[in-house]
C-alpha positions as CSV (number, residue, x, y, z in Angstrom):
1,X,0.0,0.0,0.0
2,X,1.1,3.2,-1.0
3,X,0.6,6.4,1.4
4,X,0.7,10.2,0.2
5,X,1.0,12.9,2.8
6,X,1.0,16.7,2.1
7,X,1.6,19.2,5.5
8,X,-1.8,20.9,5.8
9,X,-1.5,22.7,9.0
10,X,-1.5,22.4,13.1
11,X,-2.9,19.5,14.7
12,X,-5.6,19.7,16.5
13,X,-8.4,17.7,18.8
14,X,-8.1,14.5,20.6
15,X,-6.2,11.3,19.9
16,X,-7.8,7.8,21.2
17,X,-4.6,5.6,21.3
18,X,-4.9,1.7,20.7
19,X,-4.1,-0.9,23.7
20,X,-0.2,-0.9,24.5
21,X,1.5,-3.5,22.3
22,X,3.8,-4.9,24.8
23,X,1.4,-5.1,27.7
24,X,-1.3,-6.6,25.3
25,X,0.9,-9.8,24.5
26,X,1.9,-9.9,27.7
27,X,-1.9,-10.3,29.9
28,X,-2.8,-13.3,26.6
29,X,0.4,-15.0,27.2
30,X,0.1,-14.9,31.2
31,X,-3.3,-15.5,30.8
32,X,-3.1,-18.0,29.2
33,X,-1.3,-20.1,32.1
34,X,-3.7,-18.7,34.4
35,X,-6.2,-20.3,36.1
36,X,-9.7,-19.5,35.3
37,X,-10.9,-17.0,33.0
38,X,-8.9,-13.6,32.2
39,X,-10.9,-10.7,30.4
40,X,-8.6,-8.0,28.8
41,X,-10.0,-4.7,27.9
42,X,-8.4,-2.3,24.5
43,X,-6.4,-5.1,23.5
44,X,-4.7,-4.5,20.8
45,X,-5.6,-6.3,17.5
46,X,-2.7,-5.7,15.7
47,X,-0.9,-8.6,13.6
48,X,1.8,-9.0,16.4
49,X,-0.5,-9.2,19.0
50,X,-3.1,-11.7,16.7
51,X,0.3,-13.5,15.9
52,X,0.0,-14.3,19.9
53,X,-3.1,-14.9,19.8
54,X,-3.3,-17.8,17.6
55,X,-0.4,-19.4,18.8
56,X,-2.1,-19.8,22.3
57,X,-4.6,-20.9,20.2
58,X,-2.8,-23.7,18.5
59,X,-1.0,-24.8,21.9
60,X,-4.9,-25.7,23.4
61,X,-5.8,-22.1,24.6
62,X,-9.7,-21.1,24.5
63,X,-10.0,-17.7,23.1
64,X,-12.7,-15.4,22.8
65,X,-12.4,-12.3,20.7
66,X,-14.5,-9.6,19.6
67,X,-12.7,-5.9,18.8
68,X,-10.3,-4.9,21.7
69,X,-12.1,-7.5,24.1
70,X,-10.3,-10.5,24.8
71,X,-11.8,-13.1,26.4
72,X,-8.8,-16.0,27.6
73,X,-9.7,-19.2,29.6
74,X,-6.5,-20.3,31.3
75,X,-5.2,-23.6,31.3
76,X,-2.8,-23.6,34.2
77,X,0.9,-23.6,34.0
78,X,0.7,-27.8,33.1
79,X,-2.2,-27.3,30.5
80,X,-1.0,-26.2,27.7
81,X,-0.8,-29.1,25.1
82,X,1.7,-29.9,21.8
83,X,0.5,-28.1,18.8
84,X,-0.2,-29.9,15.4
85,X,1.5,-27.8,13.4
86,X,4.2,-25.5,13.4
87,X,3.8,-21.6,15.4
88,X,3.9,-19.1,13.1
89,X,5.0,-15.5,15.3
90,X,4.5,-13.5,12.1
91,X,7.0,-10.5,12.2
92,X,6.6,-10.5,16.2
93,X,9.8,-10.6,18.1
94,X,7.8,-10.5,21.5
95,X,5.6,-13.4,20.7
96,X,8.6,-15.5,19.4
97,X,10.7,-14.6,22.4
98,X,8.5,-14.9,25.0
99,X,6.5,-18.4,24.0
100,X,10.4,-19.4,24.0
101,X,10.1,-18.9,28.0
102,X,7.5,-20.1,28.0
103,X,7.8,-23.4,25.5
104,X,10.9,-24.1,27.4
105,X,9.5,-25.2,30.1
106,X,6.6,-27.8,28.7
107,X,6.7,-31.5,28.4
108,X,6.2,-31.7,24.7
109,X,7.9,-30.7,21.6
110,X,7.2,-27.3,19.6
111,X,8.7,-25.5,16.8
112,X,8.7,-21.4,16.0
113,X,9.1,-19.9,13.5
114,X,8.4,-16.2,11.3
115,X,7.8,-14.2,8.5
116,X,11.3,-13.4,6.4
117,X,12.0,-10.4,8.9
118,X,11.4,-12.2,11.8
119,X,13.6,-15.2,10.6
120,X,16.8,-13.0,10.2
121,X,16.5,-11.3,13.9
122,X,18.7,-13.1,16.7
123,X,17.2,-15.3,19.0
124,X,20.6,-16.4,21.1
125,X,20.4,-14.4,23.5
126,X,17.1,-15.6,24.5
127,X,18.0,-19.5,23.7
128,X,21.3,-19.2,25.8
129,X,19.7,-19.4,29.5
130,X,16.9,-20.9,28.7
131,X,19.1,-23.8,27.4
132,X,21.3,-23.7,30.9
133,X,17.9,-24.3,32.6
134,X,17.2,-27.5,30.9
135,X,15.5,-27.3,27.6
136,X,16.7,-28.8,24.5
137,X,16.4,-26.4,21.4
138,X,17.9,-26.3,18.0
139,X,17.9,-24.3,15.5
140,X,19.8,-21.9,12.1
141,X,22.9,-20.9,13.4
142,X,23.4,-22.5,16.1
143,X,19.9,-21.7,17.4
144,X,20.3,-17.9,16.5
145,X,17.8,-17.7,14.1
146,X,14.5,-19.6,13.4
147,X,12.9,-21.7,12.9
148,X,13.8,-23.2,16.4
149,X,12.5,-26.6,17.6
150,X,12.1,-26.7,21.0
151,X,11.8,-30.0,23.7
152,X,10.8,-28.8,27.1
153,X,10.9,-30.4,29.9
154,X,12.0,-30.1,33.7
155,X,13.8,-26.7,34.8
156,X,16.6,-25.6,36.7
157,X,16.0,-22.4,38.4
158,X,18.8,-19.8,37.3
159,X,20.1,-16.7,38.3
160,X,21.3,-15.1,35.3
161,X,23.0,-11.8,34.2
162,X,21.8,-10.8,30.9
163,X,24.4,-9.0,28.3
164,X,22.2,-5.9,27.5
165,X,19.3,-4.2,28.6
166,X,16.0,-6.7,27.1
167,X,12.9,-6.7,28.2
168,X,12.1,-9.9,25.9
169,X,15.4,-11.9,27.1
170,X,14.3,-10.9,31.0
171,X,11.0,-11.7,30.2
172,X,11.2,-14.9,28.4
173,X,13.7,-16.3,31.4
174,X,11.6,-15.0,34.3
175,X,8.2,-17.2,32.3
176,X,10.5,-20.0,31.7
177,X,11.2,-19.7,35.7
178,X,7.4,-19.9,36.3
179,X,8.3,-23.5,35.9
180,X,11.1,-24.1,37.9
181,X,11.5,-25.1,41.6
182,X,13.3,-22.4,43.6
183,X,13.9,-18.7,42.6
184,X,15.1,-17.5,39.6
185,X,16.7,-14.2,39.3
186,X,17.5,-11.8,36.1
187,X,19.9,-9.2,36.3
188,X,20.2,-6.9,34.1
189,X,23.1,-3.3,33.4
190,X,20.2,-0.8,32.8
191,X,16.4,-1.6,33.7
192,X,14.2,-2.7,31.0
193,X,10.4,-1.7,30.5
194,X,9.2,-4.4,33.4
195,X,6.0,-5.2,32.2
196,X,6.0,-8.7,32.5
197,X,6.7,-8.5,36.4
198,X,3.9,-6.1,37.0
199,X,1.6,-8.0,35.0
200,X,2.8,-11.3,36.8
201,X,2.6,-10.0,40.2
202,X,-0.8,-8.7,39.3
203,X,-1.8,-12.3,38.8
204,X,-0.5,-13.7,41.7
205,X,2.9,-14.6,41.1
206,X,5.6,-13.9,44.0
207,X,8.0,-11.4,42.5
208,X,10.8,-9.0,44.1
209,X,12.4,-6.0,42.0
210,X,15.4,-4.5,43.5
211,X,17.6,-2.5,41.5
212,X,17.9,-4.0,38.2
213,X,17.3,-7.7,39.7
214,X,14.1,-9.2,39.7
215,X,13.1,-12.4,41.4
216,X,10.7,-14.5,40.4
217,X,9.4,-17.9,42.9
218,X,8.6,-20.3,40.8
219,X,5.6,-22.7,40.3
220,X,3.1,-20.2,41.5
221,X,-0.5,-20.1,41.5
222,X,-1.6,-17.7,38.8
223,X,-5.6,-16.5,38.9
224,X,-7.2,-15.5,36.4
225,X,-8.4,-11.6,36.2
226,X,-10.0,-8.4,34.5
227,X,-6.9,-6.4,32.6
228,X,-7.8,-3.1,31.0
229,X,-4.4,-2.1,28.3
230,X,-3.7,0.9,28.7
231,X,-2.9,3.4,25.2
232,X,0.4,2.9,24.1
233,X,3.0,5.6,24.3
234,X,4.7,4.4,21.7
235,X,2.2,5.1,19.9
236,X,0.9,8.4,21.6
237,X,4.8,9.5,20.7
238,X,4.5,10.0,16.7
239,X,1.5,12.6,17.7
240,X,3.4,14.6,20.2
241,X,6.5,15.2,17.7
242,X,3.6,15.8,15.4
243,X,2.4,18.3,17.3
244,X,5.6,19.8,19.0
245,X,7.0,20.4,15.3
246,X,4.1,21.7,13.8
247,X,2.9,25.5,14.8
248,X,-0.5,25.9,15.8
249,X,-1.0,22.1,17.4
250,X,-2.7,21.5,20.1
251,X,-4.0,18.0,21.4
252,X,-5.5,15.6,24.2
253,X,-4.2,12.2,24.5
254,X,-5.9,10.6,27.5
255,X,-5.2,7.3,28.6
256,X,-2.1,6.9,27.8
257,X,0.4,4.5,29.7
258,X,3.4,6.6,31.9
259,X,5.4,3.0,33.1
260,X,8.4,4.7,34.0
261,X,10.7,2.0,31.7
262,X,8.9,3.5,28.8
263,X,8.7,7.5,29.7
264,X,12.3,8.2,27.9
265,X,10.3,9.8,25.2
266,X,8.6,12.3,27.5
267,X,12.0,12.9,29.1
268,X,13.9,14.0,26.0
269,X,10.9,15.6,24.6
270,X,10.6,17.8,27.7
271,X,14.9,18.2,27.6
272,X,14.4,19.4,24.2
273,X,11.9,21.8,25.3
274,X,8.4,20.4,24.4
275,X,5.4,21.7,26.1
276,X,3.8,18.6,27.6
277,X,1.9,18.5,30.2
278,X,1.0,15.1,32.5
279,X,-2.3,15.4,33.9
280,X,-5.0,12.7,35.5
281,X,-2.3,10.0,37.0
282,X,-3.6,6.6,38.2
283,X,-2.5,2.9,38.7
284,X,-4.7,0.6,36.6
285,X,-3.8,-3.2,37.0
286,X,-0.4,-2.2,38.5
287,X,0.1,0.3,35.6
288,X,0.6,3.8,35.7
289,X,-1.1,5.9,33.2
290,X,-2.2,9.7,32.8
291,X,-3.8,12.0,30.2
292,X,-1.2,14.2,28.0
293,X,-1.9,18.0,26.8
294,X,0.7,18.9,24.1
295,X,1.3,22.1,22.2
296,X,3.6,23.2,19.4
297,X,7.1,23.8,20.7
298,X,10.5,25.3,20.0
299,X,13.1,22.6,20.3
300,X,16.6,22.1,20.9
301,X,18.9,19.7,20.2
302,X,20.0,17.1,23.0
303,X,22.3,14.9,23.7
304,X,21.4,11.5,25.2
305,X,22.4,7.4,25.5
306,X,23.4,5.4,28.2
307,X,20.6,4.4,30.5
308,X,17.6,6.1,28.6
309,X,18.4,4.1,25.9
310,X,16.5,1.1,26.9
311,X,13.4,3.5,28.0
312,X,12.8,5.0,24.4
313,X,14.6,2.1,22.0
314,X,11.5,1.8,20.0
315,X,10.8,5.8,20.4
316,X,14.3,7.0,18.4
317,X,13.2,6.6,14.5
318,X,10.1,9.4,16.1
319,X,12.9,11.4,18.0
320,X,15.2,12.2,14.9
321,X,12.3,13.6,13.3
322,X,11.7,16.2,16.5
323,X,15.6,16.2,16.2
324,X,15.5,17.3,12.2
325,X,13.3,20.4,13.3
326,X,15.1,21.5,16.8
327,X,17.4,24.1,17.0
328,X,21.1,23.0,17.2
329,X,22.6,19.1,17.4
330,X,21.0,16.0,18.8
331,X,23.5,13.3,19.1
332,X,22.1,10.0,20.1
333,X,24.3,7.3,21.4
334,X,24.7,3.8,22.9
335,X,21.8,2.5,20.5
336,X,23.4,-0.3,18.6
337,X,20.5,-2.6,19.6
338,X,18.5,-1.1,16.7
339,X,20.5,-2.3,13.8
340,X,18.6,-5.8,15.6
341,X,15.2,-4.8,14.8
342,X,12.4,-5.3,12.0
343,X,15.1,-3.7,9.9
344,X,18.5,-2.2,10.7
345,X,16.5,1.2,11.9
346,X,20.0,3.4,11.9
347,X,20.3,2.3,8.4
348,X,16.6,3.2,7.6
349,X,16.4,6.7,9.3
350,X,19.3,7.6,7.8
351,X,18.7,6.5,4.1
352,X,14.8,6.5,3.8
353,X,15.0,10.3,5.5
354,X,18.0,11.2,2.8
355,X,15.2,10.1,0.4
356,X,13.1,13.6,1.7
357,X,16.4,15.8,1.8
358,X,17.2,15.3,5.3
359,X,21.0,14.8,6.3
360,X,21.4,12.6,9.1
361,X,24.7,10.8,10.2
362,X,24.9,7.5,11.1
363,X,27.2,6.5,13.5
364,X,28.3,2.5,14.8
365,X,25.4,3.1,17.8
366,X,23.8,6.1,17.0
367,X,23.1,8.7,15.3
368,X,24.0,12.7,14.7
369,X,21.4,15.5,13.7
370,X,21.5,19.4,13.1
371,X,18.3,20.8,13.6
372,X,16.0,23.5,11.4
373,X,16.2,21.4,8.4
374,X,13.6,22.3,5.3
375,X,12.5,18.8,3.8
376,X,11.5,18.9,0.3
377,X,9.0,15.5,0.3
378,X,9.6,12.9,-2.4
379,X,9.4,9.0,-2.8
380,X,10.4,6.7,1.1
381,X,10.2,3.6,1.0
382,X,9.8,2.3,5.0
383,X,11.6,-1.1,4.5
384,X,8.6,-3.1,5.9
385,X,9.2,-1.7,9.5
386,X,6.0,-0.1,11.2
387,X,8.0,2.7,13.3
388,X,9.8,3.9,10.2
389,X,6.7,4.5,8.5
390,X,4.8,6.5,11.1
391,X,8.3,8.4,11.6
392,X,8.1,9.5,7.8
393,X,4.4,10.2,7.9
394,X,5.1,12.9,10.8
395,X,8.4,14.0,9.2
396,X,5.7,14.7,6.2
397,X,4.1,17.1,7.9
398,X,6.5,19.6,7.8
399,X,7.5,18.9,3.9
400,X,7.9,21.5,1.3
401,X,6.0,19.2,-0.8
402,X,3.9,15.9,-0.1
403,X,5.7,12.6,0.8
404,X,4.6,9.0,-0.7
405,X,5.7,6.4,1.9
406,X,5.6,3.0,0.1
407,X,4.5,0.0,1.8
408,X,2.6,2.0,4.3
409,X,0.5,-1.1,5.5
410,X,3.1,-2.6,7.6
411,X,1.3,0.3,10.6
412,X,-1.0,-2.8,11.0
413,X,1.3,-4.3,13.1
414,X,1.4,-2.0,16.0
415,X,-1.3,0.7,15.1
416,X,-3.8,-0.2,13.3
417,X,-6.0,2.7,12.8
418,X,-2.8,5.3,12.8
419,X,-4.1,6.5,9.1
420,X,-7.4,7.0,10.2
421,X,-6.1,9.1,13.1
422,X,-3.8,10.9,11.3
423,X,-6.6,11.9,8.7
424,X,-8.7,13.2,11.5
425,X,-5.7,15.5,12.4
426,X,-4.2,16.3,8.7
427,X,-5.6,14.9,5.5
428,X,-4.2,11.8,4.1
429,X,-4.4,11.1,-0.1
């Protein structure tokens, strides 16, 4: 599908976000090994989070869906049964890396495997612990890459330091320790967005955070429960650069989910200068979330890596567009983790941008932008990756003339109504 986008002004009104991606795999999967019956409210039905959906569905899981209501009857942590056929994670990291965890520790055999994208990102890191905790799995390289075939079976506990920052490697060892006797512990340098221990504690499972360790005792006795998703700031992100680099813009995001592991964007938004203000804060099924009012800003340009890296990893393709329109540098380090992605996304904001006159420098983990640049529009292509294609479609709004984004369909995956919003807002050919 092709997408044209000509700048027609502020943005204005009120933007309803979909469920948060992460947290919406995340309450199916757990779920799922629940006991009883778990209803989840503004789930998201994207393809990443329907890839999860029907791969519970293939290992024996009773699911119920109509729109953003999904209905899940749990099987227990023993109930799940060998599927028939091979599970297919589409182009979803999360649901390949997780159901890893989770497959690992199951008394039957299993294989995984992906669309071509999917198929080409790393799995070792996950497969490495998961391996020293007594499953069997083998796989492309070594077990880097999938397809991966996977014998379960009885568990070690583990405590285990990971090598970077990953909330899908902590995640997938701390549900592979749901099966283990004893306590296992993940360790990580910088804190990853912790989803997965809020949403288990919120179903009963015993689970200690301290510092960047959490502890998970294993063999618990998971409950069923009511989830309501909340939006999904990495979604709500591509409308506040929207709106901070386009003059005139004003807008309401309620809803919108403020975990502290995913607020980076807000933090170097607001270090840039944006106006954003955080109104409305509650805790919904141990989440935190608030309404957002944000107004056209003058930005500057930042610097920033290190630790906020792993709070705003999926947020940078948006940021280098607020970065293209700020005053002075932005210099963005310590990112290397997204040449791993859907597609290498240094690569792709540096060359697909280039494509609408923007000069952006890539660097080994990062990148390096001077601000008040004047795009001209033209032909992008976004290289089949959902967050470069919402990143262009903003950037468009600020183009001399309009910008086609080829293969604009991929938004499906994380956003599904994103063109309808954004035609609400600015009008879309």
């Amino acid at each position: 599908m092709q997408i044209t986008i000509a700048a027609q002004g502020a943005l204005r009104g009120e933007v309803r976000l979909p469920g948060d991606k992460s947290i919406s795999h995340r309450a199916a999967l757990i779920g799922a090994l629940a006991e009883g019956k778990t209803e989840i409210k503004g789930f998201l039905p994207g393809k990443d989070c329907l890839a999860t959906l029907a791969c519970l569905r293939q290992l024996g899981v009773t699911i119920k869906q109509e729109g953003t209501t999904v209905v899940v009857q749990g099987v227990g942590l023993r109930g799940l049964r060998e599927p028939e056929t091979v599970l297919d994670c589409g182009n979803s990291g999360t649901t390949a890396r997780l159901l890893c965890g989770i497959l690992a520790g199951q008394s039957f055999f299993s294989i995984l495997t992906g669309d071509d994208s999917l198929r080409q990102r790393p799995m070792g890191r996950v497969i490495k612990p998961l391996m020293e905790m007594g499953a069997k799995v083998h796989g492309r390289r070594g077990g880097d890459l999938l397809p991966l075939a996977i014998t379960g079976g009885r568990l070690q506990s583990l405590s285990y330091q990971t090598p970077v920052a990953s909330a899908q490697l902590k995640s997938a060892v701390l549900l592979a320790g749901l099966f283990a006797k004893g306590k296992t512990v993940v360790t990580e340098p910088e804190l990853s967005r912790d989803h997965t221990e809020r949403m288990l504690a919120a179903f009963g499972a015993k689970i200690i955070t301290a510092g960047n360790s959490v502890t998970l005792e294993g063999q618990p006795s998971l409950v069923g429960r009511r989830i309501q998703i909340p939006g999904d700031i990495s979604s709500a992100a591509y409308f506040i650069v929207g709106a901070t680099i386009t003059p005139g813009s004003e807008l309401f995001i309620p809803n919108v989910g403020i975990n502290p592991t995913r607020t980076g964007i807000l933090d170097v938004l607001q270090m840039m200068g944006a106006k954003i203000k955080i109104e409305n804060m509650r805790v919904v099924n141990s989440e935190p979330l608030a309404d957002l009012y944000v107004q056209s800003s003058e930005l500057r340009g930042v610097e920033f890596g290190g630790e906020l890296i792993p709070r705003l990893i999926d947020e940078i393709p948006i940021i280098a567009v607020a970065a293209l329109f700020a005053h002075g540098r932005t210099v963005i380090k310590d990112a290397a983790e997204l040449r791993l992605k859907e597609t290498d996304r240094l690569a792709a904001i540096t060359e697909e941008f280039a494509q609408l006159g923007a000069k952006i420098i890539p660097t080994a983990d990062g990148l390096i932008i001077d601000g008040r640049q004047q795009l001209k529009g033209g032909i992008a292509y976004s290289r089949g990756d959902h967050r470069i294609a919402m990143s262009l479609a903003i950037a468009a709004l600020r183009a001399q003339n309009p910008v086609i984004i080829e293969d604009a369909n991929c938004v499906e995956i994380s956003y599904p109504q994103f063109w309808a919003t954004i035609n609400n807002l600015q009008k879309v050919n």
